[in-house]
C-alpha positions as CSV (number, residue, x, y, z in Angstrom):
1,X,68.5,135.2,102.5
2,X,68.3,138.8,102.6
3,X,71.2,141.4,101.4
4,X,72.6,141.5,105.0
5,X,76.5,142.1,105.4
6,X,76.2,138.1,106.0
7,X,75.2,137.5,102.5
8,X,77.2,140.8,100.8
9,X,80.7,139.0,102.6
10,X,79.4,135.7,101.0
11,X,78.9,136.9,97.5
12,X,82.3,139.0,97.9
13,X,83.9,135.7,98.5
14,X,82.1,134.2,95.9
15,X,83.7,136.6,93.5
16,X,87.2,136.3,94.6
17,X,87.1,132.6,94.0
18,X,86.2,133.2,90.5
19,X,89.4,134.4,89.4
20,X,91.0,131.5,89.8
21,X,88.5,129.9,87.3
22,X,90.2,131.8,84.3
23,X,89.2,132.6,80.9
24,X,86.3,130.6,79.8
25,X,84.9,131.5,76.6
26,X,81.4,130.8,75.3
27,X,77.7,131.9,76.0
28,X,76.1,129.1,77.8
29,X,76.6,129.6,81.1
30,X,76.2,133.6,80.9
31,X,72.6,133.2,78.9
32,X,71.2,130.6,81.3
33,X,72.1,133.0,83.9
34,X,70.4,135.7,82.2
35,X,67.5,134.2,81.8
36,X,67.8,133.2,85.7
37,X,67.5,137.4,86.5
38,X,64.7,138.0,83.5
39,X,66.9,139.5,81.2
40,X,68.5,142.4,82.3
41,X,69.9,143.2,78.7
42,X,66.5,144.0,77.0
43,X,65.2,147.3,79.6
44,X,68.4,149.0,77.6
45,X,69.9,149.6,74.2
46,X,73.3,149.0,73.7
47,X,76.7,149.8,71.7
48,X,79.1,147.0,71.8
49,X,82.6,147.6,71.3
50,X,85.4,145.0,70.1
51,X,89.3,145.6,68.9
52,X,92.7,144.7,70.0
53,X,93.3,148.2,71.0
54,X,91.5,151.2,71.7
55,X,88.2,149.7,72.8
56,X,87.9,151.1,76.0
57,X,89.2,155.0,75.0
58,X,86.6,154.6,72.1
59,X,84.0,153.2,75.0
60,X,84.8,156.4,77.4
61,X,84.7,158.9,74.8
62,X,81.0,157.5,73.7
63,X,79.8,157.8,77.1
64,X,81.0,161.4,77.3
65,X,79.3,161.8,74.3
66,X,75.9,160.6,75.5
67,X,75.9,162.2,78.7
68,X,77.1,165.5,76.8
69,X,73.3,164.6,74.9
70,X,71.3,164.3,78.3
71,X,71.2,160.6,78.2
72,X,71.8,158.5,81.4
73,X,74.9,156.3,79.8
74,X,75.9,152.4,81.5
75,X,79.4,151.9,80.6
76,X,81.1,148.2,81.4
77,X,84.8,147.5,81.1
78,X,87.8,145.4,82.3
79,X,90.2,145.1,83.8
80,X,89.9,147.4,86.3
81,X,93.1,149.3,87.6
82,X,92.1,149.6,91.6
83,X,88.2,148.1,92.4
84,X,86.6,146.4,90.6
85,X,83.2,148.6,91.3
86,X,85.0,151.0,88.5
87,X,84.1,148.0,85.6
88,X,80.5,149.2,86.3
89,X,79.9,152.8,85.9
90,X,76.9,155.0,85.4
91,X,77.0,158.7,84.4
92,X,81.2,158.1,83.8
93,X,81.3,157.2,87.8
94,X,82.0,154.0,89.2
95,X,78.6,152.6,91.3
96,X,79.0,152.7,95.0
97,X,80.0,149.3,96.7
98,X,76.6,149.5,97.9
99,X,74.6,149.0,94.7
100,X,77.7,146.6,93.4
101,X,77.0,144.2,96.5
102,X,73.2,144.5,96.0
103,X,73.3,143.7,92.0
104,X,76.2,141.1,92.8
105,X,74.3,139.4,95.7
106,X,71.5,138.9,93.1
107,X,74.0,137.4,90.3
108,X,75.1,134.7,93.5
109,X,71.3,133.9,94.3
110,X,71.0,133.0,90.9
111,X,73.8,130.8,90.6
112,X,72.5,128.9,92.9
113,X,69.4,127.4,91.1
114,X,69.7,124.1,90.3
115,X,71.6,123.1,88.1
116,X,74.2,125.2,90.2
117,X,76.0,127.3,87.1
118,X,80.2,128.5,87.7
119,X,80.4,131.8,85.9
120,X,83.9,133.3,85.4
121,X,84.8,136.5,87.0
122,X,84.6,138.4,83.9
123,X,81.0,137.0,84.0
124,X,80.2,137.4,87.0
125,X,81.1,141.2,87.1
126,X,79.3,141.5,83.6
127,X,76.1,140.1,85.0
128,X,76.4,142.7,87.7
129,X,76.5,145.5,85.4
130,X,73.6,144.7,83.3
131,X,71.5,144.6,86.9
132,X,73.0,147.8,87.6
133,X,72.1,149.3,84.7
134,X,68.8,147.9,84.5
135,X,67.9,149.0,88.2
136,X,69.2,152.6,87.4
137,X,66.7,152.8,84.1
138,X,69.7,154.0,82.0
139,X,68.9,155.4,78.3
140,X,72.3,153.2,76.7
141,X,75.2,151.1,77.7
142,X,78.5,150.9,76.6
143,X,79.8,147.4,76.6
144,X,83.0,146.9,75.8
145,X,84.2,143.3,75.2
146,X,86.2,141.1,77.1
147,X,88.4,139.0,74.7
148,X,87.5,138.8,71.1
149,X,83.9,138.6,70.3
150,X,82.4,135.5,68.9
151,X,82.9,133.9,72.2
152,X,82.5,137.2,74.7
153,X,79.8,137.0,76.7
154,X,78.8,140.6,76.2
155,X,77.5,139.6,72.8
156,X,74.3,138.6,74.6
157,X,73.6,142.2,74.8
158,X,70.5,144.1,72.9
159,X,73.0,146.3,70.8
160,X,71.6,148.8,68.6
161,X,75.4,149.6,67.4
162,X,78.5,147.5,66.9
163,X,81.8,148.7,66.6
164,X,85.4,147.5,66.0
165,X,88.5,149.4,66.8
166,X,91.3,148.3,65.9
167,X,92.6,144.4,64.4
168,X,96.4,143.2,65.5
169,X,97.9,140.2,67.6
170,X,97.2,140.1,71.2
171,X,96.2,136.9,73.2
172,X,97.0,134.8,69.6
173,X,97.3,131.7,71.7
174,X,93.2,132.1,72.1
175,X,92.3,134.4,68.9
176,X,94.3,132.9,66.4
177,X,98.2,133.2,64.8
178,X,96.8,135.0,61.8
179,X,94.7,138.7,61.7
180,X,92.6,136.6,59.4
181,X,91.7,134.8,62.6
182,X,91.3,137.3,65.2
183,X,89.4,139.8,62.7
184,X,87.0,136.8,62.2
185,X,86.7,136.5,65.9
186,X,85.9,140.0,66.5
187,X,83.7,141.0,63.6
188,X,81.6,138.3,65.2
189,X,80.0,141.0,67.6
190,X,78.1,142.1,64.5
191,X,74.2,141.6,64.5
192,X,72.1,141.2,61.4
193,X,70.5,144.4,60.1
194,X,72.4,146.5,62.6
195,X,75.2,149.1,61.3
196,X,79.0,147.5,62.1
197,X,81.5,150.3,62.4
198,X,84.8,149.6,62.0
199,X,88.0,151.0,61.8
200,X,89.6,151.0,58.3
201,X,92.5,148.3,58.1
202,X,95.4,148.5,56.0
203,X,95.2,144.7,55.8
204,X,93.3,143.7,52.3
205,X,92.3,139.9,53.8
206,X,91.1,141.4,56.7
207,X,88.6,144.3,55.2
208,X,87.4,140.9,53.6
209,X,86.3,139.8,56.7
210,X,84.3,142.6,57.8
211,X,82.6,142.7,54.4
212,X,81.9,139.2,53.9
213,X,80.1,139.9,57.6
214,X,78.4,142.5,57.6
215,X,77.9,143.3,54.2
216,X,75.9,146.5,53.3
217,X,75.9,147.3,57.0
218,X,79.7,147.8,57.2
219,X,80.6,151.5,57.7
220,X,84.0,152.2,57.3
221,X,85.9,155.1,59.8
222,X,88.8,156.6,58.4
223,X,90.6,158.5,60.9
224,X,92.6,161.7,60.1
225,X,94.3,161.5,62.8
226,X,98.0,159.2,63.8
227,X,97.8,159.6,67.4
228,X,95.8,156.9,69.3
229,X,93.8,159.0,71.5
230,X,92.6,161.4,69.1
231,X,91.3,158.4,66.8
232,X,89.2,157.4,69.8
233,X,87.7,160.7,70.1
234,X,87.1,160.6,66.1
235,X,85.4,157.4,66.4
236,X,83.2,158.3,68.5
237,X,82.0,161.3,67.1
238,X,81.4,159.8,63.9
239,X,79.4,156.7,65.5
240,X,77.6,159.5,67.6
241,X,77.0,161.8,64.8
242,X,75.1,158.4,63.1
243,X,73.4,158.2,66.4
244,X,71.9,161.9,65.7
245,X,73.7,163.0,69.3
246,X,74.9,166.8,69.3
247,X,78.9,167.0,69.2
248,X,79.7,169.3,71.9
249,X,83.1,169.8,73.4
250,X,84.0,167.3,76.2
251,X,86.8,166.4,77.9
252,X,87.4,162.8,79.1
253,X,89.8,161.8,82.4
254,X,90.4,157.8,81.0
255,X,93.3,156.8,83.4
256,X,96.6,155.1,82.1
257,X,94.8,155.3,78.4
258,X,94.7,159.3,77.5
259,X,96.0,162.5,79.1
260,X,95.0,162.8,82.9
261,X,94.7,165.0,85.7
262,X,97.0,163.0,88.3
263,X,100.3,164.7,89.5
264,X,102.0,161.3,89.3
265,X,105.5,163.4,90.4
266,X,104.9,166.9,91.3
267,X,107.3,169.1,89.4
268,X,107.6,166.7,86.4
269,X,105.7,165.4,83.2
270,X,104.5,161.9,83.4
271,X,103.1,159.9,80.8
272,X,101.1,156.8,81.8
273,X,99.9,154.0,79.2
274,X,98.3,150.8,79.4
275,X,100.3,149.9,76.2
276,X,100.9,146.1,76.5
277,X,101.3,144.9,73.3
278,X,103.1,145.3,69.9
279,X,101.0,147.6,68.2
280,X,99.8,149.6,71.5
281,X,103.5,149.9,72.2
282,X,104.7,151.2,68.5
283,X,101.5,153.4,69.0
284,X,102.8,155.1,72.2
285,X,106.6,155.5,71.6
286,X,105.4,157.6,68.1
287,X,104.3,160.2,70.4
288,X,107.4,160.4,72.2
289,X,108.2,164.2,71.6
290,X,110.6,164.6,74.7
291,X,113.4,162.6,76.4
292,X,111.7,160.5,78.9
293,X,113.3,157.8,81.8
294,X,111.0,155.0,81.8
295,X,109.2,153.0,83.8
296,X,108.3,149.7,82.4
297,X,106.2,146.7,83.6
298,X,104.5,143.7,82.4
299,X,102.5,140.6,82.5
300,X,103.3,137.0,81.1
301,X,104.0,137.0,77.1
302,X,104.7,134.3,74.9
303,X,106.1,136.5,72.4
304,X,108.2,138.9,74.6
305,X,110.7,139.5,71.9
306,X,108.0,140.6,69.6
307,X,106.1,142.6,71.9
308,X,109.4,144.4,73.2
309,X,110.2,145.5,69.6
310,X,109.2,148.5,69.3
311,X,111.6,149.5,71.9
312,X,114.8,149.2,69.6
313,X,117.1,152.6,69.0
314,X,114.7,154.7,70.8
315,X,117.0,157.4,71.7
316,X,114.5,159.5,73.2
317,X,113.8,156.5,76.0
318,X,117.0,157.7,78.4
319,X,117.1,155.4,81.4
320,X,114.6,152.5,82.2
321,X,113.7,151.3,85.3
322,X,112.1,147.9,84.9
323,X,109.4,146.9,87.7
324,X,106.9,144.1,88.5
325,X,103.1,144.5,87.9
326,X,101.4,143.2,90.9
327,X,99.9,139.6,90.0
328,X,96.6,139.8,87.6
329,X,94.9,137.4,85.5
330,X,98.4,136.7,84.1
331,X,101.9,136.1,86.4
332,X,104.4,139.4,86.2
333,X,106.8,138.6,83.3
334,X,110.4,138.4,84.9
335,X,112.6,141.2,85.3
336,X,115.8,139.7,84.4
337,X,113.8,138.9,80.6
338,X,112.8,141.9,79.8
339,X,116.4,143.5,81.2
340,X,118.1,140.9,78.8
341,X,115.3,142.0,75.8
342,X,115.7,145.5,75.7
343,X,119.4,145.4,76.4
344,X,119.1,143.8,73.1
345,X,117.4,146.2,71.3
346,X,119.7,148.9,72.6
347,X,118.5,150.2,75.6
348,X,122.0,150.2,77.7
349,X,121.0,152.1,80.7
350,X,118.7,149.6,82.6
351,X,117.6,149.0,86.2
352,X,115.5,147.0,88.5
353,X,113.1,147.6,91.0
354,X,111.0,145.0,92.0
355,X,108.2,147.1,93.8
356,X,106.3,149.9,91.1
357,X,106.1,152.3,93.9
358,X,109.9,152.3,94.6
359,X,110.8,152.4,90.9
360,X,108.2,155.6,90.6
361,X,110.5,157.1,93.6
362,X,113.6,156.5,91.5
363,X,111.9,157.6,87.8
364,X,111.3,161.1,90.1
365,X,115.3,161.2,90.9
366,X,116.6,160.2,87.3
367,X,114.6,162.6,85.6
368,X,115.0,165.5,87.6
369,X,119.3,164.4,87.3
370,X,118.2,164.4,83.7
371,X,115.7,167.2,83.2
372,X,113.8,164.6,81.6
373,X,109.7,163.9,81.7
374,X,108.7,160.0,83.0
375,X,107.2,157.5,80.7
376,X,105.3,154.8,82.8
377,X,103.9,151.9,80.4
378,X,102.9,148.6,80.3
379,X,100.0,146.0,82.0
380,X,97.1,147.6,83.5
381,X,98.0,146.2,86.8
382,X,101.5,148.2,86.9
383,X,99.3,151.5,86.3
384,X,96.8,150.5,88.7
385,X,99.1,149.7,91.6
386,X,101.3,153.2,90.9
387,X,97.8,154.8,90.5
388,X,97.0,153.5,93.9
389,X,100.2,154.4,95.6
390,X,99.7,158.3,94.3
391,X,96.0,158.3,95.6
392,X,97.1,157.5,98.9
393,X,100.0,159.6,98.8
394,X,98.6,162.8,97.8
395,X,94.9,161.6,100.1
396,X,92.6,161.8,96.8
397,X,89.0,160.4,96.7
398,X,89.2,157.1,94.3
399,X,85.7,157.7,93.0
400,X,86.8,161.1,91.8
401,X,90.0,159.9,90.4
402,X,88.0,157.2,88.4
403,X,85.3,159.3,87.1
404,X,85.6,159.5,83.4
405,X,83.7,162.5,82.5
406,X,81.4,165.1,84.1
407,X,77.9,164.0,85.1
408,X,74.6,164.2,83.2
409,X,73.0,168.1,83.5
């Protein structure tokens, strides 16, 4: 069958029905399929990038750095806030839905050999991106991984580089109760004989883990900084300046995960993270310098006291408006339980909206009542949907709003 719209709506379709197929960890499927489209992986080197949080700012900020060095950089990642072209990007830009149907149509084809194989989602749009790259002859590719590492498929990937960002509980019912466990997952990325960096962990049992791994490969990154963001742009200088790339001065545009340039209200300062968990939350309210009305979203937790912590006597958080996240891989969490939670933990002036665009709307009133900025945090899918809202609003072009950093010279 040839790539005719027929076959692009079948493959699209294909796709969507993955999702419902959910997380399925482990390298069988994903390396038969490999083999099926000759190996994509080996045209390209690779770094591969694993943490609990951070992963995808460290990820951004190293293909920045490459292009910056005149290399053509691949750069994979999930979720994706609006399309899910924007997982596959090549010179910090999303590939057009045109190359996406023509790499994904491929993926389908060879799904289809007998034994028919069921890759996930995540696989599937993995699968598409090493085509992609491949077919565009980039220099290096960014992968970032999907959920832990032993288990990720992207750990079939030629990497030349490994590196770990940060180790703290997220997705526990999969990784593990214990940061033993998930720092054992993730320093699984590592390959024999090639350098591991890793973020330097407070935790004694879990440096253990990365040196029992990696042994005399294990680099150690000790950030000066405290803020998130500027640790990512550390990182990756330091795993760059190993790489013998220049450090020039670049600036990244890494949506809902550093300092943008979207007028999410005109006329006020908004703040927008991805912050979903624990540490990502403690993280993001440190920065707080200014009163802010929040806007707060999220998807299912099975520790939603825990995660919710950080939120107790913050008296620079002024009003809350509490929304729901359009429905990802994961159900919204309910309004009324966070409410309940945070009323807990002393947030007394709460609200909710059930649609993120109307509860934006509303953030814009309180805070100019307030002369307050707007603090918009939570799942990826909250961000996305708000991001969505604003692009149409103010008649943006999505491939510009999801381009990470300026193009190759």
């Amino acid at each position: 069958m040839g790539n005719t719209g027929q076959s692009i709506n079948i493959s699209r379709k294909w796709l969507k029905a993955s999702i419902n197929s959910g997380i399925k960890l482990g390298l069988d499927t994903c390396s038969k399929m490999l083999q099926r489209l000759n190996n994509p992986q080996k045209n390209f080197t690779s770094i591969h990038v694993a943490g609990t949080n951070g992963k995808g700012s460290l990820c951004a900020n190293l293909s920045a750095l490459g292009s910056k060095n005149g290399l053509l950089i691949g750069f994979f990642s999930s979720p994706h806030l609006i399309t899910v072209e924007e997982r596959v990007r090549i010179d910090g830009r999303p590939v057009s839905e045109e190359i996406f149907d023509k790499c994904l149509f491929s993926v389908y084809e060879a799904s289809l050999i007998q034994p028919v194989l069921s890759p996930t989602f995540f696989e599937i749009t993995f699968l598409t991106s090493l085509l992609a790259f491949s077919e565009a002859e980039i220099d290096v590719a960014i992968i970032e991984t999907g959920l832990g590492g032993r288990l990720d498929c992207t750990r079939l990937v030629e990497a030349e580089i490994c590196a770990i960002t940060t180790i703290s509980k997220d997705h526990s019912e999969i990784l593990g109760d214990t940061l033993v466990k998930i720092a054992t997952e993730k320093a699984a990325i590592y390959r024999q004989n090639i350098p591991l960096f890793s973020l330097y962990h407070s935790d004694h049992e879990v440096r253990e883990v990365f040196i029992k791994t990696a042994g005399r490969d294990l680099i150690w990154f000790n950030p000066k900084s405290h803020n998130a963001w500027d640790i990512s742009k550390e990182f990756a200088i330091s795993i760059a300046d190993y790489m013998g790339w220049s450090i020039d001065d670049y600036k990244i545009n890494w949506l809902g995960r550093s300092e943008d340039n979207i007028d999410w209200i005109p006329g006020i300062r908004c703040r927008v993270s991805a912050a979903h968990n624990i540490e990502s939350i403690e993280n993001e309210l440190n920065l707080l310098e200014e009163e802010v009305v929040m806007v707060i979203g999220m998807t299912y937790k099975p520790n939603l006291q825990e995660t919710l912590s950080p939120f107790k006597n913050r008296k620079k958080i002024l009003y809350t408006i509490i929304t729901e996240p359009p429905k990802g891989r994961k159900y919204a969490t309910p309004l009324e339980e966070i409410y309940d939670e945070l009323g807990k933990l002393g947030q007394t002036k709460l609200e909710t909206i059930h649609n993120p665009n109307d509860a934006l709307k509303r953030a814009k009133i309180i805070a100019r009542r307030l002369n307050s900025s707007v603090l918009i945090i939570g799942s990826i899918y909250l961000i996305g949907e708000i991001m969505n809202y604003v692009i149409d609003r103010d008649s943006l072009d999505l491939y510009d709003v999801l381009t990470i950093h300026s193009p190759l010279k």
